[in-house]
N, C-alpha and C positions, 0 to 999 in steps of 0.2 A: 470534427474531421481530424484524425490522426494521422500526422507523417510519421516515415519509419515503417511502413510494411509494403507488401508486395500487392498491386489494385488489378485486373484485369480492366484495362483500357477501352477495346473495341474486340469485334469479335476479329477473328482473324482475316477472313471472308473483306473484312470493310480497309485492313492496309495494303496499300498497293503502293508503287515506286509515287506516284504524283503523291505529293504530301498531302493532310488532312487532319484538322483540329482536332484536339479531344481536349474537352474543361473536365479537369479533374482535381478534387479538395480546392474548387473556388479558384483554379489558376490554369490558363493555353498554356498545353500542351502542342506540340507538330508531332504525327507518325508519320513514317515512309518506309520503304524499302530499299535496301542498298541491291544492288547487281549479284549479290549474293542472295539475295531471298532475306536475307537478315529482315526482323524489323527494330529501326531504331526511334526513342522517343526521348525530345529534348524540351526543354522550354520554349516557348513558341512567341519569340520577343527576340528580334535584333538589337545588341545592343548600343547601334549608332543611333536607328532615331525610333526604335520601337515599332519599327516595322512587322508585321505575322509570317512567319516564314513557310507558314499552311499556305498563303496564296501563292509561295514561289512555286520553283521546279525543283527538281536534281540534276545535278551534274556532275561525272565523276566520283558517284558516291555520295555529294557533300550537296546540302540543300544551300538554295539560293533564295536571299532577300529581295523579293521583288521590286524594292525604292530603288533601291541602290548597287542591285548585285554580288551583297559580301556572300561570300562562301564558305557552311561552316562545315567543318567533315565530324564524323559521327562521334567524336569523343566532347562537340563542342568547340572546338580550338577554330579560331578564323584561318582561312588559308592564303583569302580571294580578296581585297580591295580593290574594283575594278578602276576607282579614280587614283588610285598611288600610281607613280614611277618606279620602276621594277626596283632599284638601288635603297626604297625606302623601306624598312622592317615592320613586320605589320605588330602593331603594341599587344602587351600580354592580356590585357586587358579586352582585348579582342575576344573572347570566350561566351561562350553558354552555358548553361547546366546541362549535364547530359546523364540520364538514370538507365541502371542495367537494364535491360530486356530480356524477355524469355516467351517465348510461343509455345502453347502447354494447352489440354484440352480446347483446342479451337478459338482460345482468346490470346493476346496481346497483352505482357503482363509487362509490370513497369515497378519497379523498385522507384519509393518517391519519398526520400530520405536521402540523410547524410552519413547515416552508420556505414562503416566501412566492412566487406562483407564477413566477415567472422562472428560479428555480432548483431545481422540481420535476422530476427525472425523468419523463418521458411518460408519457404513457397507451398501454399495449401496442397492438400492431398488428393485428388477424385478418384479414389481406387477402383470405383466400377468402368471405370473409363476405358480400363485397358483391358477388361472383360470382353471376351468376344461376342458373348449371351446378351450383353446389350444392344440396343439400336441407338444411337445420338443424336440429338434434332435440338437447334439453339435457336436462338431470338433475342428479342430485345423490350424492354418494355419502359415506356418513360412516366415519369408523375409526378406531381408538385406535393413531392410530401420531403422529409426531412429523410437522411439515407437510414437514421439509429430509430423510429420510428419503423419505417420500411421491414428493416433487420429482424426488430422485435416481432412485427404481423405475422412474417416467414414463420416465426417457429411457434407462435401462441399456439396452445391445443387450446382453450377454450374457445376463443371464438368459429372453430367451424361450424356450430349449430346453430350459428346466426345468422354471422356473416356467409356463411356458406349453403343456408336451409335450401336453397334454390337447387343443389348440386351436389353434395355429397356428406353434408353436415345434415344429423339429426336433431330439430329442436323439440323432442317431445324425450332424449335421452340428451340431454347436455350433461349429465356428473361425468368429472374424471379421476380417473381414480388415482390413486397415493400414487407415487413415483421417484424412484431417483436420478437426482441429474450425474450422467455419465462424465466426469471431467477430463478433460484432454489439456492436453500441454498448450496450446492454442484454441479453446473453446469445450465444448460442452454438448451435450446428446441427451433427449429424456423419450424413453419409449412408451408408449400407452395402448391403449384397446379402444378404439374406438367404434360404436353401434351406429355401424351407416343408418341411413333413411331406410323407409321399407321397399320392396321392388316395385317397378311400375315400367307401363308400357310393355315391350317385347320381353325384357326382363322380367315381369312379372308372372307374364306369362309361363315362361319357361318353368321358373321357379315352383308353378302351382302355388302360388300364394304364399309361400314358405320364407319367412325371415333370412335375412343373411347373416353371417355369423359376422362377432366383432374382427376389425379390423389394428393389427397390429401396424403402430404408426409410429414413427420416428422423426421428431423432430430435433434438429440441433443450429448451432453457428462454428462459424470459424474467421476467427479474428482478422481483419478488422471491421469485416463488412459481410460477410458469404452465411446463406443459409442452406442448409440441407433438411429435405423433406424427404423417407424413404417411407410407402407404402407396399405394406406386405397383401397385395390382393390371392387369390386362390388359384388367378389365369398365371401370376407372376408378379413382381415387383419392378415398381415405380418410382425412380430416383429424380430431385430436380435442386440442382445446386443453381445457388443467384448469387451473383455479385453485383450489392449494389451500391453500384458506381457515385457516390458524393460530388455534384454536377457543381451545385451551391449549398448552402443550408434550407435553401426552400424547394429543390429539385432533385429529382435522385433518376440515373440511367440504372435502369435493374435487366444486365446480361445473363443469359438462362440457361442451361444445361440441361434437357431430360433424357433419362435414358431408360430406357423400356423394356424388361426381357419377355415380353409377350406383344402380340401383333406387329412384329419386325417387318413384316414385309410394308416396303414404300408408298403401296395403298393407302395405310394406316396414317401416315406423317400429318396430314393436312387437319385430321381429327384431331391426333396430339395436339398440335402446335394452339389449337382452337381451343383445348378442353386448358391448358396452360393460360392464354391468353385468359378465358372465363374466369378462370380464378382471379387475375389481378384486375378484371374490370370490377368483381362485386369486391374487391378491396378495398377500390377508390376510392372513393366516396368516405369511408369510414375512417382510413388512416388519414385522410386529407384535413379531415374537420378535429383530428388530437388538437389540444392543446394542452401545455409548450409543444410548439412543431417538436423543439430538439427533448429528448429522450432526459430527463433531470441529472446533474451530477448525484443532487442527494439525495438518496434514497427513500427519506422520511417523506419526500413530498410527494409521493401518489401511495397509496393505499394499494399494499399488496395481500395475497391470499397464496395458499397451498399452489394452486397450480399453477401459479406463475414463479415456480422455483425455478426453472429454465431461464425467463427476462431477469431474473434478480440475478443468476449467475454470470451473463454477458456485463450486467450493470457493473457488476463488480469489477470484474475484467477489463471491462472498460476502463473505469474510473482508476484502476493500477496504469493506465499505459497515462493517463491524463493526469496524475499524480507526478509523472517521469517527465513530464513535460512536454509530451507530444502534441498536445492540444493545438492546432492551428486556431487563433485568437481571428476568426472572421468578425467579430463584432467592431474591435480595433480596424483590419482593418476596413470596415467600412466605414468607421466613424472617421478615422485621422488620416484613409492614404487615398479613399475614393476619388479615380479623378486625379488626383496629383502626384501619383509614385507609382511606378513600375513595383510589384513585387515578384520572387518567383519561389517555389519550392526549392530549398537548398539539396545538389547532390550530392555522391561520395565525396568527388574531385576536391571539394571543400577540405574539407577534414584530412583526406590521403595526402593531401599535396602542401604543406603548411608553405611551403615558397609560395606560392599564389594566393597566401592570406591577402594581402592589397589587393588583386589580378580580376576580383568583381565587382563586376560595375553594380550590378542589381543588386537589390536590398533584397534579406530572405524577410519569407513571411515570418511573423510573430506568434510566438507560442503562446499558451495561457501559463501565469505562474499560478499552482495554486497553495493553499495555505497547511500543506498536507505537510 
């Protein structure tokens, strides 16, 4: 799990003014909404006695600790001790984390770092999104697999003749052919040709028994977690970006995007959303049962081939931000702070505000060092 980029949290649809948890990179999160529509997301730990601030309210803008009533307003900073005497100052140390927000294709996005922002990596791109020729239809899809596991399934072109023989993967044409991976400043793109199944049913009919031609297919990522799937069909093309949400290292919330330029009318949605779902039910199973869950740092230790130049390009990518030290060290803490230590993901305020070095109560999570 890497801190330092930008996550999509929840869909937009699920914040609303009453607060509500989201576990993200292994640590509660609170979302709500301020009186402005804003959505704000802080660390979700009072730090008087570690109270969830998901099961308070709002008031005034500034969510409320349901133990005790403190009040924190959106930057983090306490306002409210309802047991002091007005005369008394409420200590600096009074504080939360509080990470930027942004509301962007229909998700809740959350800056979940300490880089101050000139040196945050971007906010991912969906440029079909603001296309009018699309239709948009999201969801959500949950599963006990690892998020860098998940990641790599998204973009594999080999497996759809397998895993997919059921539905749109060919197993009697599995070659794929040569390719290069398209690099991006934040990830990677590899386009291919792929030999649907043959036609059947209504389609077959239609068809007259006539093959379909190859299907130009695009898979790619984008850092640190999002994959994009574009298929070029003949009716139109079908885009589906995922962000998948790093719950724990054994859970991943995978938030969906498809966007359709063919059968837009709202008749359609219920099929989409179904044909989308299909794909990550005959996933399951397969990514469930990888082992290591987690994706290897070193590369020598799974056996790679030609067309997994695309997974060996994320690998790398990756293993550059985990180099930099972004690694969130879950293993640590489960072994040393389970149970016994509050942790939280560190935000800007940290770094921007060197007066407030003492002014946190909470210990940040721990990074991996590695030997690079």
């Amino acid at each position: 799990m890497l801190k330092n980029f930008w996550y999509a949290l929840c869909l937009s649809t699920e914040a609303k003014e009453k607060p509500i948890r989201v576990t993200a990179l292994g640590q509660e999160l609170v979302v709500y909404r301020n009186s402005k529509h804003k959505a704000i997301a802080m660390s979700d730990l009072c730090v008087h006695r570690g109270g969830a601030l998901s099961s308070g309210c709002v008031k005034h803008d500034s969510v409320v600790c349901p133990y005790h009533g403190w009040e924190y307003k959106s930057d983090g900073t306490c306002v409210k001790i309802p047991s002091y005497q007005e005369d008394i100052q409420i200590p600096r140390k009074a504080r939360l984390d509080s990470y930027p927000t942004e509301e962007k294709y229909g998700f809740i996005w959350a800056f979940l770092g300490d880089l101050p922002e000139a040196e945050r990596p971007p906010m991912p791109v969906f440029s079909e999104y603001e296309d009018p020729k699309y239709k948009p239809l999201w969801g959500d899809y949950e599963w006990d697999v690892n998020y860098t596991r998940a990641v790599e399934n998204g973009m594999d072109i080999a497996h759809a003749p397998f895993v997919h023989a059921g539905s749109f993967g060919n197993r009697d044409e599995p070659e794929v052919e040569s390719y290069e991976v398209e690099k991006l400043e934040w990830g990677g793109d590899a386009t291919v040709y792929l030999n649907p199944p043959p036609p059947s049913g209504m389609w077959g009919l239609l068809r007259g028994g006539k093959e379909r031609p190859p299907v130009k297919t695009t898979g790619g990522y984008r850092m640190p977690n999002i994959t994009r799937l574009q298929v070029c069909l003949p009716i139109g093309d079908f885009v589906l970006y995922v962000c998948h949400l790093p719950v724990s290292d054994h859970h991943t919330r995978s938030l969906w995007l498809q966007l359709r330029s063919f059968f837009t009318n709202k008749l359609f949605d219920r099929d989409s959303v179904g044909r989308v779902i299909k794909i990550f039910d005959e996933d399951r199973q397969t990514v469930s049962e990888q082992r290591p869950q987690v994706v290897p740092y070193d590369l020598s230790a799974e056996l790679h081939v030609r067309s997994d130049a695309i997974q060996i390009d994320f690998r790398k990518m990756r293993n550059k931000y985990i180099d930099m030290g972004w690694e969130i060290d879950t293993s640590l803490i489960q072994s040393e702070y389970a149970n016994m230590r509050a942790l939280v993901i560190p935000s800007p305020a940290r770094r921007e505000n060197p007066e407030l070095a003492n002014s946190w109560v909470m210990q940040e999570v721990p990074t991996i060092a590695t030997s690079s």
